[in-house]
C-alpha positions as CSV (number, residue, x, y, z in Angstrom):
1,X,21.7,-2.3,12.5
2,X,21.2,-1.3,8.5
3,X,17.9,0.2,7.1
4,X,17.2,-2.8,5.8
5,X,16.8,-4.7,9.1
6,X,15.1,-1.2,10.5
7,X,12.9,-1.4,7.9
8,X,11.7,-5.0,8.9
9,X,11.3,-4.3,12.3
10,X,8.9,-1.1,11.6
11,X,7.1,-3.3,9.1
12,X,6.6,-6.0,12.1
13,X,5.3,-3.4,14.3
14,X,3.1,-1.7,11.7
15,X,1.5,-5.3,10.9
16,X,0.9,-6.1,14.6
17,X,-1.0,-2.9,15.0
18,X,-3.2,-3.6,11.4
19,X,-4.2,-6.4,12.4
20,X,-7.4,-5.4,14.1
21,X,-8.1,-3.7,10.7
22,X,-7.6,-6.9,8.7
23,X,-10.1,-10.1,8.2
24,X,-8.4,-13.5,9.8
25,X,-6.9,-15.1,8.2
26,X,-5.1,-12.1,5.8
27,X,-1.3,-12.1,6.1
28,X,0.6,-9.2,4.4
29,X,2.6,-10.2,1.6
30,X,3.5,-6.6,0.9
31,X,3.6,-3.2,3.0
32,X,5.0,0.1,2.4
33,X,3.9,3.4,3.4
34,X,2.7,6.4,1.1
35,X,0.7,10.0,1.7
36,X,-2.2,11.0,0.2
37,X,-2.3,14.0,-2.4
38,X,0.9,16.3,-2.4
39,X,1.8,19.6,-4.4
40,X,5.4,19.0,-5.0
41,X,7.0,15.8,-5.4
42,X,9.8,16.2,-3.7
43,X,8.6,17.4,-0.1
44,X,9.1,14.8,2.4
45,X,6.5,13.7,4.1
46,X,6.9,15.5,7.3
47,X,6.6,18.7,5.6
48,X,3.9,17.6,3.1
49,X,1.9,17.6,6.3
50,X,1.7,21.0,6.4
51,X,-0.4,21.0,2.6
52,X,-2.8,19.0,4.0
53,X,-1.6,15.5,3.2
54,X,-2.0,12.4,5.2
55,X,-0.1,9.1,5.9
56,X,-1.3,6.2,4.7
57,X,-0.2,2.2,5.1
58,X,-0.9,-0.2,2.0
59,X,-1.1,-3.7,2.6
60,X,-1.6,-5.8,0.1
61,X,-2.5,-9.4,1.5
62,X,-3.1,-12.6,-0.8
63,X,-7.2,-11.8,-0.7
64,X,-7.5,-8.1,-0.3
65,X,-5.7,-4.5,-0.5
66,X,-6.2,-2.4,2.4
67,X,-5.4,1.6,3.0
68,X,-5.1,2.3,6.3
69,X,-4.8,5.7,8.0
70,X,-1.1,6.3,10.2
71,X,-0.7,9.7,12.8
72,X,1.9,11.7,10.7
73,X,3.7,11.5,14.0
74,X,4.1,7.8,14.2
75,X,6.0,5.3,12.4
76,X,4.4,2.6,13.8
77,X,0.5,3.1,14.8
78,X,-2.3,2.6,12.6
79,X,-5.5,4.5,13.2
80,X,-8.2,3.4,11.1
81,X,-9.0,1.6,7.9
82,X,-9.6,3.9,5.1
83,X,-10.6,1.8,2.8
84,X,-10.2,-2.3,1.8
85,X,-10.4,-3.9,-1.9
86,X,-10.7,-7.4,-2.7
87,X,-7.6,-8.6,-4.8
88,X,-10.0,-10.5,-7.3
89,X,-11.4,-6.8,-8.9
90,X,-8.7,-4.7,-7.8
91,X,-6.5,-2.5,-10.6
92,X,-3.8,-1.3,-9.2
93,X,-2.0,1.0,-11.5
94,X,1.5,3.1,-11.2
95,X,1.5,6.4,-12.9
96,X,4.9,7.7,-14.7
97,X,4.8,10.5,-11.8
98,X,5.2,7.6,-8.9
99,X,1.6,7.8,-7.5
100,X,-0.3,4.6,-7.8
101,X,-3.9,4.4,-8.3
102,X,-6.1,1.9,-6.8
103,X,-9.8,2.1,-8.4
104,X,-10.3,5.7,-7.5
105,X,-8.2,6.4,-4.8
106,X,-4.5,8.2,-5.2
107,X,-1.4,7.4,-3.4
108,X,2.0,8.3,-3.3
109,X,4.5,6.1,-1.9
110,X,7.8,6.9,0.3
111,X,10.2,7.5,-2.2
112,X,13.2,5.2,-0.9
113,X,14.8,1.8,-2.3
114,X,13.0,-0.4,0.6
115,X,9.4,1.0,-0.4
116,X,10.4,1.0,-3.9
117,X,11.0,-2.6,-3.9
118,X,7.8,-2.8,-1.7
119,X,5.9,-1.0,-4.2
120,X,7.0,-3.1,-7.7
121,X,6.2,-6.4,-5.7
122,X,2.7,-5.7,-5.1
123,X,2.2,-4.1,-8.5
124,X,3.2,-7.0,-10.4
125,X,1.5,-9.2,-7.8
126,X,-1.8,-7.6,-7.9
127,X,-1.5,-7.4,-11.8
128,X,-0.8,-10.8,-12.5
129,X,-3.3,-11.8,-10.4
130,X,-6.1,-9.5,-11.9
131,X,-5.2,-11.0,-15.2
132,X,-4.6,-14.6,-14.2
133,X,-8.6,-14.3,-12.6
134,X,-9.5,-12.1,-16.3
135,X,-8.0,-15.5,-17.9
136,X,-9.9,-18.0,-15.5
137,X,-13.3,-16.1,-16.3
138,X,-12.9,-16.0,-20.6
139,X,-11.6,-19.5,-20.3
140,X,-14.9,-20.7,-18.4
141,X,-17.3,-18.1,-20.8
142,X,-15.6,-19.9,-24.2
């Protein structure tokens, strides 16, 4: 088995224990894990731990982004919804350190090529959609 289909089996699990966090209906179109605030870039997130940061899930669904909260000492479990955005007045921005930003809230993603890819996909998704919906709403105002 290669990371890649490792990866997709941990995402499966990890959506099949968000669920009870997300509204019916949601289906993730993008997942990758990240950790809150860290004080060197390069600790991994095992050690990061130790510094006081925690493990987050974002999901980013075709309605809404959620940030849930993961045990640092499960790949798999999800224990709690930290907070849940709806797509149409979400900004979801990537700083030039790697942390990406939603509305107020901080986040630093996994730092490998599956999460990466993760990461640019909802990015651009959420982008193009927040400006496709900015488009809609001057088109109707003029």
């Amino acid at each position: 088995m290669n990371l890649e289909q490792l990866w997709q089996k941990q995402k499966q699990k990890i959506t099949e224990a968000a669920s009870p966090y997300l509204e019916p209906g949601d289906t993730p179109k993008f997942l990758f894990l990240a950790q809150t605030r860290v004080p060197y870039r390069w600790m991994p997130l095992p050690f990061s731990a130790l510094y006081g940061a925690k493990k987050r899930c974002v999901i980013v669904t075709d309605r809404h982004l959620y940030l849930l909260n993961m045990p640092l000492a499960s790949p798999t479990k999800v224990s709690g919804l930290v907070d849940k955005h709806p797509l149409s007045d979400t900004v979801l921005t990537k700083s030039s350190l790697g942390s990406l930003k939603v509305q107020d809230l901080r986040v630093w993603p996994v730092t490998s090529k599956l999460h990466r890819r993760e990461v640019e996909g909802a990015v651009q998704f959420v982008s193009e959609l927040f400006q496709n919906i900015r488009q809609d709403n001057e088109n109707t105002l003029s």
